[in-house]
Biopython code that builds the backbone (N, CA, C, O; Angstrom):
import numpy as np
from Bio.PDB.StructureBuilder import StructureBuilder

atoms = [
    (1, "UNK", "N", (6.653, 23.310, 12.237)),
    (1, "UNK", "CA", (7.940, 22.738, 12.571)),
    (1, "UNK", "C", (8.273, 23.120, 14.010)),
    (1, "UNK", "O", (8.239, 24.298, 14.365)),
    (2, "UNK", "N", (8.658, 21.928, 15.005)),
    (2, "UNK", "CA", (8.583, 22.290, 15.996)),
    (2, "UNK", "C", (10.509, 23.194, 16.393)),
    (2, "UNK", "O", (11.468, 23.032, 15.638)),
    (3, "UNK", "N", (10.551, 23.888, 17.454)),
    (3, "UNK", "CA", (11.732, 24.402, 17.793)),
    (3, "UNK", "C", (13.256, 23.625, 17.617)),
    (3, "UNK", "O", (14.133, 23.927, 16.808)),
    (4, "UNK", "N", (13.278, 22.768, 18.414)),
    (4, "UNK", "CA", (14.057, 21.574, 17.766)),
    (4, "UNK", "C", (14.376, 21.392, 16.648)),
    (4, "UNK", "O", (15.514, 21.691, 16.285)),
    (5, "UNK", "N", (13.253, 20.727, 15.592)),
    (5, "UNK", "CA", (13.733, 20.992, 14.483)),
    (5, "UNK", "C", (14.372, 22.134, 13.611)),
    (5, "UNK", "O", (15.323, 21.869, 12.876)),
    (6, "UNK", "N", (13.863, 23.378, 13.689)),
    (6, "UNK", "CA", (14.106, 24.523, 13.508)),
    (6, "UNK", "C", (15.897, 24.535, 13.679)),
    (6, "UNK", "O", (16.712, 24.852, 12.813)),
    (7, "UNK", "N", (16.126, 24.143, 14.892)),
    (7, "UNK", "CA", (17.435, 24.433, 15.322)),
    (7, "UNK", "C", (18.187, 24.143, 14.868)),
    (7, "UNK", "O", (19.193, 24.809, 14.626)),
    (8, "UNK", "N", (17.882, 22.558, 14.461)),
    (8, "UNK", "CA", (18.781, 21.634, 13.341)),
    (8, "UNK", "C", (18.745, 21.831, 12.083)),
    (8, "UNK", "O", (19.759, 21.525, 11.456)),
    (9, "UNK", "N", (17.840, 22.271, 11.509)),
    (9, "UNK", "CA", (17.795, 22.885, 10.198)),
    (9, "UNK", "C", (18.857, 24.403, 10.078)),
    (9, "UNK", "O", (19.450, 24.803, 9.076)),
    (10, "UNK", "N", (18.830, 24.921, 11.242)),
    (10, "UNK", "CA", (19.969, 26.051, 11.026)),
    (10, "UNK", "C", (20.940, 25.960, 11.464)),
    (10, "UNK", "O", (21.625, 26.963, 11.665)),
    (11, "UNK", "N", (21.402, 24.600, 11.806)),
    (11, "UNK", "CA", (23.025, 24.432, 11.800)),
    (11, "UNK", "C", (22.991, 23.472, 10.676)),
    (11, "UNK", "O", (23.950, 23.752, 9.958)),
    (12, "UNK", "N", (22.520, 22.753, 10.324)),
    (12, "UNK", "CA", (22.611, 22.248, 9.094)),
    (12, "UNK", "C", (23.041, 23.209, 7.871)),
    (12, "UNK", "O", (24.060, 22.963, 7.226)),
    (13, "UNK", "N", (22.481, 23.962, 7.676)),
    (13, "UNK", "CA", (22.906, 25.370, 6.860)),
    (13, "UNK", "C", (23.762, 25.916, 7.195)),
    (13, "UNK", "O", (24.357, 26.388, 6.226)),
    (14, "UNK", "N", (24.305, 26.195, 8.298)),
    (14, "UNK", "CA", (25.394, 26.862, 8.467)),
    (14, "UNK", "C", (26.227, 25.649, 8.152)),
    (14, "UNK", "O", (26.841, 25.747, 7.090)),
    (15, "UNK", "N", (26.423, 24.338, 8.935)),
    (15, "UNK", "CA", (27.568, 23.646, 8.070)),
    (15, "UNK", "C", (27.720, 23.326, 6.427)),
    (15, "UNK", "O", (28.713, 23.287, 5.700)),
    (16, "UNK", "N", (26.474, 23.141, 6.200)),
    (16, "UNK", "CA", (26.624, 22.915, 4.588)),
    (16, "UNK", "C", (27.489, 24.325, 4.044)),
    (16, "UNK", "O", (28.358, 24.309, 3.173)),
    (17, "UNK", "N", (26.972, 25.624, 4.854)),
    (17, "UNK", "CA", (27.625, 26.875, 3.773)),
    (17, "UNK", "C", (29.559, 27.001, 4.377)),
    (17, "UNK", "O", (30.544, 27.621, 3.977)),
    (18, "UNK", "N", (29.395, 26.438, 5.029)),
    (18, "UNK", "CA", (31.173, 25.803, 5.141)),
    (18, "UNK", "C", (31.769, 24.966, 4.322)),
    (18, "UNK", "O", (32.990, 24.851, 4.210)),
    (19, "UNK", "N", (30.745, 24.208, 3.578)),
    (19, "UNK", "CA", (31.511, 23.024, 2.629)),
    (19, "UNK", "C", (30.434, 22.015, 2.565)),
    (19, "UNK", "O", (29.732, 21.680, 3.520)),
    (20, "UNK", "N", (30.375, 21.639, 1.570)),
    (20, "UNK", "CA", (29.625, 19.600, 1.449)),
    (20, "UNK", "C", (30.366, 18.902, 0.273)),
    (20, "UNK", "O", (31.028, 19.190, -0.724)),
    (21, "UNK", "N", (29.836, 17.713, 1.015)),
    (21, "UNK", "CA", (30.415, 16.737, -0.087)),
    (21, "UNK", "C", (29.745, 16.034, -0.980)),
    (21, "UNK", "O", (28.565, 16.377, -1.053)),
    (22, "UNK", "N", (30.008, 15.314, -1.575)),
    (22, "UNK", "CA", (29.235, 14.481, -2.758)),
    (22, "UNK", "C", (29.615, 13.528, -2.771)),
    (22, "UNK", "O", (30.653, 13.228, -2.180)),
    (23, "UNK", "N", (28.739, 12.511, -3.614)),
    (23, "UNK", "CA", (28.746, 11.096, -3.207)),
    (23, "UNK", "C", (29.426, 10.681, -3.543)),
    (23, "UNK", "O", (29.667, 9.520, -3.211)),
    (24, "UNK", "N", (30.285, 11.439, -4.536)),
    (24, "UNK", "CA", (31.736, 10.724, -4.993)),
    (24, "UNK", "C", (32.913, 10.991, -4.044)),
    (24, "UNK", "O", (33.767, 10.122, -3.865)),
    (25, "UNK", "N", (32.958, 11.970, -3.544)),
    (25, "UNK", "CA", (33.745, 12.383, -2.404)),
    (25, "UNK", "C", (33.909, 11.631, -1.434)),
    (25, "UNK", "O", (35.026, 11.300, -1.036)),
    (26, "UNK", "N", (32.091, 11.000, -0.570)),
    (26, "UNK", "CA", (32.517, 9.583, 0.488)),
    (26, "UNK", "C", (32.940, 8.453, -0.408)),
    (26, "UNK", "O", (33.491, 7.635, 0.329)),
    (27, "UNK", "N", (32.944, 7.985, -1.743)),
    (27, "UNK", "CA", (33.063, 7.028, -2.112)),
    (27, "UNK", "C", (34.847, 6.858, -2.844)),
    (27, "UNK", "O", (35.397, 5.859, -3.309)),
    (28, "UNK", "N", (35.299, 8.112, -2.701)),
    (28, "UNK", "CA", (36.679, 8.055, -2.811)),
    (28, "UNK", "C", (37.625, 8.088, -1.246)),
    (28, "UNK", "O", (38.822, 7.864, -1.067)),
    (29, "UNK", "N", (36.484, 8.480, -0.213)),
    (29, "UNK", "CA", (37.210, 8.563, 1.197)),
    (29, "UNK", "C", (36.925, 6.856, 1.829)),
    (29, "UNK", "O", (37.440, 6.455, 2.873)),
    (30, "UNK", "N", (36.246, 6.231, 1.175)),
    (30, "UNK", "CA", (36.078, 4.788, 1.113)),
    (30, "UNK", "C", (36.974, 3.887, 0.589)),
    (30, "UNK", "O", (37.293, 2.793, 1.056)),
    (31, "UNK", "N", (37.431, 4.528, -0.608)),
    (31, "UNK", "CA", (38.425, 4.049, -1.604)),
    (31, "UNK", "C", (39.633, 4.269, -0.946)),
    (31, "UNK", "O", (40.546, 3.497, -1.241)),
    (32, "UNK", "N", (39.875, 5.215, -0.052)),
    (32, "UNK", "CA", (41.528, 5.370, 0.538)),
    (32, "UNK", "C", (41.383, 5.132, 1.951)),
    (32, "UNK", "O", (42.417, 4.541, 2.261)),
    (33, "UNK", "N", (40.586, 5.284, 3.093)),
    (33, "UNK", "CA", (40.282, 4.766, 3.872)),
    (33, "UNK", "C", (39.120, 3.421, 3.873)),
    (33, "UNK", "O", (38.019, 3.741, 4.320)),
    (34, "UNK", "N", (39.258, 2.026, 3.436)),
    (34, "UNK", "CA", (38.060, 1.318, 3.681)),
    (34, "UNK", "C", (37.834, 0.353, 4.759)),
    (34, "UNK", "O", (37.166, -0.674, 4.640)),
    (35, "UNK", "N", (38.612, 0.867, 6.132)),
    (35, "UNK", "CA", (37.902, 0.092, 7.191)),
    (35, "UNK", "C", (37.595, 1.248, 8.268)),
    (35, "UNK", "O", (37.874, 2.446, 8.239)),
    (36, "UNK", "N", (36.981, 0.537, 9.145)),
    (36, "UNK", "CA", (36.342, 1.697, 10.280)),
    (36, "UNK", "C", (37.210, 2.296, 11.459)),
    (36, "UNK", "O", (37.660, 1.599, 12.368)),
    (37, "UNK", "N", (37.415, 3.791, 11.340)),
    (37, "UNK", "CA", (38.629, 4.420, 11.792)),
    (37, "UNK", "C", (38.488, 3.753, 13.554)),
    (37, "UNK", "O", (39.426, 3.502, 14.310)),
    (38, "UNK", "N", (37.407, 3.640, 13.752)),
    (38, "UNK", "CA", (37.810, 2.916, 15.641)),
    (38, "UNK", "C", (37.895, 1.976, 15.467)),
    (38, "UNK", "O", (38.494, 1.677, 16.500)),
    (39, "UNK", "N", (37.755, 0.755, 14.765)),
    (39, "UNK", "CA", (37.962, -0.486, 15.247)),
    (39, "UNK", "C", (38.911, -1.324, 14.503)),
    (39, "UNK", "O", (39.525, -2.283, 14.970)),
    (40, "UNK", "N", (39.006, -0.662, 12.737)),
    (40, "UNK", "CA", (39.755, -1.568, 11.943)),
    (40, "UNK", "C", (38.995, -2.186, 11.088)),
    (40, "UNK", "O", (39.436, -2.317, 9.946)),
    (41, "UNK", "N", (37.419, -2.820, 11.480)),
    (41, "UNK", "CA", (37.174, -3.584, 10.894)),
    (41, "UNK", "C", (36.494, -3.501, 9.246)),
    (41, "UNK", "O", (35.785, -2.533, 8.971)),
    (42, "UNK", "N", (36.688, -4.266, 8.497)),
    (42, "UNK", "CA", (36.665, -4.362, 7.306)),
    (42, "UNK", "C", (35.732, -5.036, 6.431)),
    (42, "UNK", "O", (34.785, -5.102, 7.214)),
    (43, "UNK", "N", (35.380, -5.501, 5.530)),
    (43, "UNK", "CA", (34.441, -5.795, 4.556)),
    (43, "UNK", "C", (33.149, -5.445, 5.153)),
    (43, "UNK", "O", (32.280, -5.858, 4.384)),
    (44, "UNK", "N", (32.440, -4.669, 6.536)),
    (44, "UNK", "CA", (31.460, -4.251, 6.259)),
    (44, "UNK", "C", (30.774, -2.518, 6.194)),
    (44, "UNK", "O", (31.427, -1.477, 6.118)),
    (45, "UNK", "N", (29.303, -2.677, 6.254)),
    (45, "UNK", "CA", (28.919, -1.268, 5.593)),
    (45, "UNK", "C", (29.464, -0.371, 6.739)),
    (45, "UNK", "O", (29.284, -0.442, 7.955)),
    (46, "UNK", "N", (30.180, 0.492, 5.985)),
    (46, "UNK", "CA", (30.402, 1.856, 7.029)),
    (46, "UNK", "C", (29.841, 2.674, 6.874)),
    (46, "UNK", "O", (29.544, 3.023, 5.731)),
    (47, "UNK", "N", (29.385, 3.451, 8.140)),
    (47, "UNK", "CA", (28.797, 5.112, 8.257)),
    (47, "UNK", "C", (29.249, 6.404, 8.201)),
    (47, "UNK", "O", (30.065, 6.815, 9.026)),
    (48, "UNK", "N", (28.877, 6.990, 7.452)),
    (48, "UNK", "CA", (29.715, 8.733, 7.434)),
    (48, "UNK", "C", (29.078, 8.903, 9.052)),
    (48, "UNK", "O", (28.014, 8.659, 9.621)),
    (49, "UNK", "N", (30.661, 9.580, 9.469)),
    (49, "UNK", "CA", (30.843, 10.148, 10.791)),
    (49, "UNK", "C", (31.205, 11.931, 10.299)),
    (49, "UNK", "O", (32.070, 12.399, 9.559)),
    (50, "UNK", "N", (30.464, 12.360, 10.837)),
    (50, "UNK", "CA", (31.510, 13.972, 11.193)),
    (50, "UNK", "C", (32.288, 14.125, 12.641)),
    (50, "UNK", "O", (31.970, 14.149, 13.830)),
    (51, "UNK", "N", (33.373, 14.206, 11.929)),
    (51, "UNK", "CA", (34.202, 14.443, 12.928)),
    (51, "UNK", "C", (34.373, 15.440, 13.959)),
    (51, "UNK", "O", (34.646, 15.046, 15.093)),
    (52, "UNK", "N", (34.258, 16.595, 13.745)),
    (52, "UNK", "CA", (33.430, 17.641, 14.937)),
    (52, "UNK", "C", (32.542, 17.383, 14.102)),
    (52, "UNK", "O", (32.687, 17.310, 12.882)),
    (53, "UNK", "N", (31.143, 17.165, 14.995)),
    (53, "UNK", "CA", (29.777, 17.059, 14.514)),
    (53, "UNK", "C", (29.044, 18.526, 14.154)),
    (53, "UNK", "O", (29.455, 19.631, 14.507)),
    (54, "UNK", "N", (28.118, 18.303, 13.536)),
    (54, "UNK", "CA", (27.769, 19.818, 12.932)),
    (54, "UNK", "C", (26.791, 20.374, 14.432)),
    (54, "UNK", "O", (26.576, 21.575, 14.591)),
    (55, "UNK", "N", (26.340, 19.457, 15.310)),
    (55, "UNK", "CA", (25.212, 20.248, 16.209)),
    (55, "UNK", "C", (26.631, 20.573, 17.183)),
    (55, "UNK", "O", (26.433, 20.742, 18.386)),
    (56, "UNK", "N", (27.773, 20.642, 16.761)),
    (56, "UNK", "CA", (29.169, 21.294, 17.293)),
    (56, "UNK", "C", (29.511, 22.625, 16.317)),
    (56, "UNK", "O", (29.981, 23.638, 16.834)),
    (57, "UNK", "N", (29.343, 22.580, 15.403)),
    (57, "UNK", "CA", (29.751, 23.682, 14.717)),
    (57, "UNK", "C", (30.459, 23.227, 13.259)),
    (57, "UNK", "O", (30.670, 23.943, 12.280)),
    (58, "UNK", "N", (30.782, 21.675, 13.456)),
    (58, "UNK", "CA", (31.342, 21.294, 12.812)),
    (58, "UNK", "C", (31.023, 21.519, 10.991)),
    (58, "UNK", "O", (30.114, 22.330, 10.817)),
    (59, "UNK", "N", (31.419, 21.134, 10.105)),
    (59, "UNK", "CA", (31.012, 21.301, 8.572)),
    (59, "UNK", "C", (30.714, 20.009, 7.708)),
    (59, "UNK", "O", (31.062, 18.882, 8.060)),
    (60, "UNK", "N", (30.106, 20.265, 6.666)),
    (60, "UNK", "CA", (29.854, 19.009, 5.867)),
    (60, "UNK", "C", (30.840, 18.479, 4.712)),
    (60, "UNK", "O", (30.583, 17.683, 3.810)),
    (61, "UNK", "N", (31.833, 19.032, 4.947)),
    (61, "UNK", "CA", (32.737, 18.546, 3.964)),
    (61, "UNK", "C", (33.679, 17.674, 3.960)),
    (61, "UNK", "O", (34.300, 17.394, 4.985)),
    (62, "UNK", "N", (33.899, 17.159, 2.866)),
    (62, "UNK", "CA", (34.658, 15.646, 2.817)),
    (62, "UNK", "C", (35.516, 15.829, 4.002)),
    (62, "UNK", "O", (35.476, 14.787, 4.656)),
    (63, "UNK", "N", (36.109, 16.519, 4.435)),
    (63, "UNK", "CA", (37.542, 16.968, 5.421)),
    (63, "UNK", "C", (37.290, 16.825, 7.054)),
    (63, "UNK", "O", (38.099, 16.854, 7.982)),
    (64, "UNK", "N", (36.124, 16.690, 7.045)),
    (64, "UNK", "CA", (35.292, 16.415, 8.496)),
    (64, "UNK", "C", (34.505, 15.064, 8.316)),
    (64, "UNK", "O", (33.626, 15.020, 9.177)),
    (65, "UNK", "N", (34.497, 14.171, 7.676)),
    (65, "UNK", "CA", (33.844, 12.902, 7.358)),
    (65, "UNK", "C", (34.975, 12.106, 7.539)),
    (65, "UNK", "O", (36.121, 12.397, 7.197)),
    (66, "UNK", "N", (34.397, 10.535, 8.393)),
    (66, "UNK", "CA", (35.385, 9.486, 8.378)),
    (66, "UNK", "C", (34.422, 7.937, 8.230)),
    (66, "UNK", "O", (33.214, 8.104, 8.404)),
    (67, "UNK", "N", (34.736, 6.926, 8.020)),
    (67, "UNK", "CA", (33.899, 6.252, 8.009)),
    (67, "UNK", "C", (33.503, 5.174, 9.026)),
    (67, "UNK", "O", (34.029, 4.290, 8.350)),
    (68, "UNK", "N", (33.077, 4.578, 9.957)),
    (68, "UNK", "CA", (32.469, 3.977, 11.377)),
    (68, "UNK", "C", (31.591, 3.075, 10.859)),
    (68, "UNK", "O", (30.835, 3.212, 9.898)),
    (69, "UNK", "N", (31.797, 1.909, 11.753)),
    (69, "UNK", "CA", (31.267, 1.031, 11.671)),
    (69, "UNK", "C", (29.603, 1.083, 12.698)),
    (69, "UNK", "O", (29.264, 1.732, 13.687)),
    (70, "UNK", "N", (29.095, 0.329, 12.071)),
    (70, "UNK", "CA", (27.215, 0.929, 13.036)),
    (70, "UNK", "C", (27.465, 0.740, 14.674)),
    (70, "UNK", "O", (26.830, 1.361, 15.526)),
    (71, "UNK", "N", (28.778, -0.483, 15.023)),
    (71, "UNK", "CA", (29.071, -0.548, 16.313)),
    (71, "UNK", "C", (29.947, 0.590, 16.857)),
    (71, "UNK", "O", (30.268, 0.609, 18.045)),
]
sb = StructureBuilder()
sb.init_structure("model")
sb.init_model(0)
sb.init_chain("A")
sb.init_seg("    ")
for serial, (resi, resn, name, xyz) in enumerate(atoms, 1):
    if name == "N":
        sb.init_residue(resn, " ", resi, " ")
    sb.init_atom(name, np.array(xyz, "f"), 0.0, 1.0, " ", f" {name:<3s}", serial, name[0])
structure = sb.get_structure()
C-alpha cells in the first residue's frame, strides 16, 4: 500500500471513530432534505457530501453529510 493511501485510510478511521452513518440515515437526510443544497435542483441522483471533509478532519456522521448534485 502505497503512502498516500496509507494516509487516507488513517483519516478515514479517525473520522469513522467520530461517528458514521447508515444507509438509513442518508436515506432519511434525503427524505427531509431532497434537493441539492447548492443549486436546488430536484428529481435527480444526489451525492453524499461531507461537509468539513474528512481529509479536513471532518467525521462520518449523518451531521456532516448533505446531499449535491454530480454538478
Amino acid at each position: 500500500m502505497s503512502a498516500t493511501n496509507t494516509r487516507r485510510q488513517m483519516r478515514l478511521l479517525a473520522a469513522r471513530a467520530l461517528g458514521t452513518h447508515t444507509r438509513e440515515d442518508w436515506e432519511l437526510i434525503l427524505l427531509v432534505w431532497p434537493q441539492c443544497v447548492r443549486c436546488g435542483v430536484d428529481g435527480i441522483p444526489l451525492e453524499k457530501d461531507h461537509i468539513v471533509p474528512l481529509s479536513l478532519g471532518g467525521c462520518d456522521s449523518p451531521y456532516n453529510l448533505q446531499p449535491l448534485c454530480a454538478h
